[in-house]
C-alpha positions, 0 to 999 in steps of 0.5 A: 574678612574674619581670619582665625589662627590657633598657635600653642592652644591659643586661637587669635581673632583678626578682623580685617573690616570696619564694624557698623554701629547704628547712630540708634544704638550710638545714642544708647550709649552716650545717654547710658554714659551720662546717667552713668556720669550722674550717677557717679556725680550723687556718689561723691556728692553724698559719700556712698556708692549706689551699692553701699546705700542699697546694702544699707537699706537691703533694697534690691529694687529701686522702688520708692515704696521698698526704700521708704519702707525699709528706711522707716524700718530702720530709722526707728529701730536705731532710734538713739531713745530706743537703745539705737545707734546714733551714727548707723540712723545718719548711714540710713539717712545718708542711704535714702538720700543716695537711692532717692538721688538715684531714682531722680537720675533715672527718671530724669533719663525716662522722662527726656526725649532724646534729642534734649538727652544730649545737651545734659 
Protein backbone atom coordinates (compact mmCIF):
# COMPACT_ATOMS: atom_id res chain seq x y z
CA UNK A 1 0.00 0.00 0.00
CA UNK A 2 1.28 3.21 -1.25
CA UNK A 3 0.08 6.33 1.34
CA UNK A 4 1.08 10.01 0.53
CA UNK A 5 0.52 12.85 2.85
CA UNK A 6 1.61 16.38 2.16
CA UNK A 7 2.49 18.84 5.69
CA UNK A 8 3.78 22.44 4.93
CA UNK A 9 4.52 21.93 1.04
CA UNK A 10 6.24 18.73 2.04
CA UNK A 11 4.85 15.40 0.33
CA UNK A 12 5.94 12.19 2.47
CA UNK A 13 6.00 8.76 0.75
CA UNK A 14 5.39 5.81 2.84
CA UNK A 15 5.47 2.44 1.85
CA UNK A 16 3.82 -0.35 3.70
CA UNK A 17 5.06 -3.36 1.35
CA UNK A 18 8.23 -5.39 0.96
CA UNK A 19 9.69 -4.57 -2.54
CA UNK A 20 10.48 -7.74 -4.98
CA UNK A 21 13.78 -7.41 -6.72
CA UNK A 22 14.70 -10.39 -9.04
CA UNK A 23 17.68 -12.62 -8.49
CA UNK A 24 18.60 -11.33 -12.34
CA UNK A 25 18.73 -7.82 -11.60
CA UNK A 26 20.26 -8.80 -7.92
CA UNK A 27 23.22 -10.26 -10.18
CA UNK A 28 23.43 -7.00 -11.92
CA UNK A 29 24.18 -5.60 -9.21
CA UNK A 30 26.78 -7.32 -7.39
CA UNK A 31 28.81 -8.09 -10.72
CA UNK A 32 28.43 -3.80 -11.22
CA UNK A 33 29.96 -3.65 -7.37
CA UNK A 34 32.84 -6.07 -8.05
CA UNK A 35 34.01 -4.09 -11.30
CA UNK A 36 33.34 -1.16 -9.39
CA UNK A 37 35.67 -2.60 -6.53
CA UNK A 38 38.19 -3.32 -9.30
CA UNK A 39 38.06 -0.44 -10.54
CA UNK A 40 38.85 1.43 -7.63
CA UNK A 41 41.68 -1.38 -6.71
CA UNK A 42 43.66 -0.03 -10.67
CA UNK A 43 43.09 3.59 -9.02
CA UNK A 44 45.12 3.05 -5.64
CA UNK A 45 47.20 0.92 -7.56
CA UNK A 46 48.38 3.39 -10.20
CA UNK A 47 47.61 6.77 -8.33
CA UNK A 48 45.11 8.27 -10.87
CA UNK A 49 41.25 8.13 -10.72
CA UNK A 50 39.65 6.78 -14.03
CA UNK A 51 38.66 9.95 -14.80
CA UNK A 52 41.87 12.12 -14.05
CA UNK A 53 43.73 9.64 -16.90
CA UNK A 54 40.76 9.99 -19.28
CA UNK A 55 41.34 14.07 -18.81
CA UNK A 56 44.92 13.43 -19.40
CA UNK A 57 44.55 11.53 -22.83
CA UNK A 58 41.18 13.56 -23.69
CA UNK A 59 39.75 10.23 -24.28
CA UNK A 60 35.70 10.18 -23.82
CA UNK A 61 35.40 6.59 -25.00
CA UNK A 62 37.39 3.80 -23.98
CA UNK A 63 38.46 2.34 -27.02
CA UNK A 64 42.03 1.03 -27.41
CA UNK A 65 42.45 2.80 -30.71
CA UNK A 66 41.67 6.53 -29.22
CA UNK A 67 43.74 5.82 -26.20
CA UNK A 68 46.74 4.57 -28.46
CA UNK A 69 46.59 7.23 -30.54
CA UNK A 70 46.22 10.00 -28.19
CA UNK A 71 48.94 8.54 -25.75
CA UNK A 72 51.34 8.24 -29.13
CA UNK A 73 50.12 12.09 -29.54
CA UNK A 74 51.09 13.01 -26.52
CA UNK A 75 54.24 10.82 -25.80
CA UNK A 76 55.96 12.47 -28.48
CA UNK A 77 55.06 16.16 -28.22
CA UNK A 78 56.15 16.23 -24.55
CA UNK A 79 59.13 14.37 -25.56
CA UNK A 80 62.17 16.02 -23.21
CA UNK A 81 64.54 16.34 -26.83
CA UNK A 82 61.65 17.78 -28.20
CA UNK A 83 61.31 20.95 -25.67
CA UNK A 84 58.64 18.55 -23.77
CA UNK A 85 58.16 17.95 -20.20
CA UNK A 86 59.58 15.28 -18.44
CA UNK A 87 57.02 14.88 -15.71
CA UNK A 88 53.74 15.40 -17.92
CA UNK A 89 55.20 12.26 -20.72
CA UNK A 90 55.25 10.00 -17.17
CA UNK A 91 51.45 11.60 -16.18
CA UNK A 92 50.56 10.21 -20.31
CA UNK A 93 52.40 6.91 -19.17
CA UNK A 94 50.75 6.77 -15.99
CA UNK A 95 47.15 7.64 -18.04
CA UNK A 96 47.49 4.79 -20.45
CA UNK A 97 48.26 2.43 -17.84
CA UNK A 98 44.86 3.48 -15.84
CA UNK A 99 42.80 3.15 -19.03
CA UNK A 100 44.44 -0.03 -20.16
CA UNK A 101 44.00 -1.56 -16.72
CA UNK A 102 40.45 -0.48 -17.16
CA UNK A 103 39.78 -1.79 -20.26
CA UNK A 104 41.04 -5.30 -19.03
CA UNK A 105 38.37 -4.95 -15.84
CA UNK A 106 35.92 -4.41 -18.31
CA UNK A 107 36.53 -7.41 -20.64
CA UNK A 108 37.30 -9.42 -18.00
CA UNK A 109 33.41 -8.95 -16.68
CA UNK A 110 32.31 -9.33 -20.59
CA UNK A 111 33.92 -12.06 -21.20
CA UNK A 112 33.10 -14.43 -17.82
CA UNK A 113 29.91 -16.31 -17.64
CA UNK A 114 28.07 -15.41 -14.75
CA UNK A 115 27.82 -18.13 -12.38
CA UNK A 116 31.93 -17.76 -12.18
CA UNK A 117 31.40 -13.68 -11.99
CA UNK A 118 30.57 -14.32 -8.24
CA UNK A 119 33.78 -16.13 -7.14
CA UNK A 120 35.84 -12.71 -8.17
Amino acid sequence: MLMVTSMRNTLYVKYDCCVNVNAASQAAAEARGRAGRQSAAASSFTGMTLQEAQQILNISTLTPEEIQKNYEHLFKVNDKTAGGSFYIQSKVVRAKERLDEELSIQQQHQTKPPDQQQET
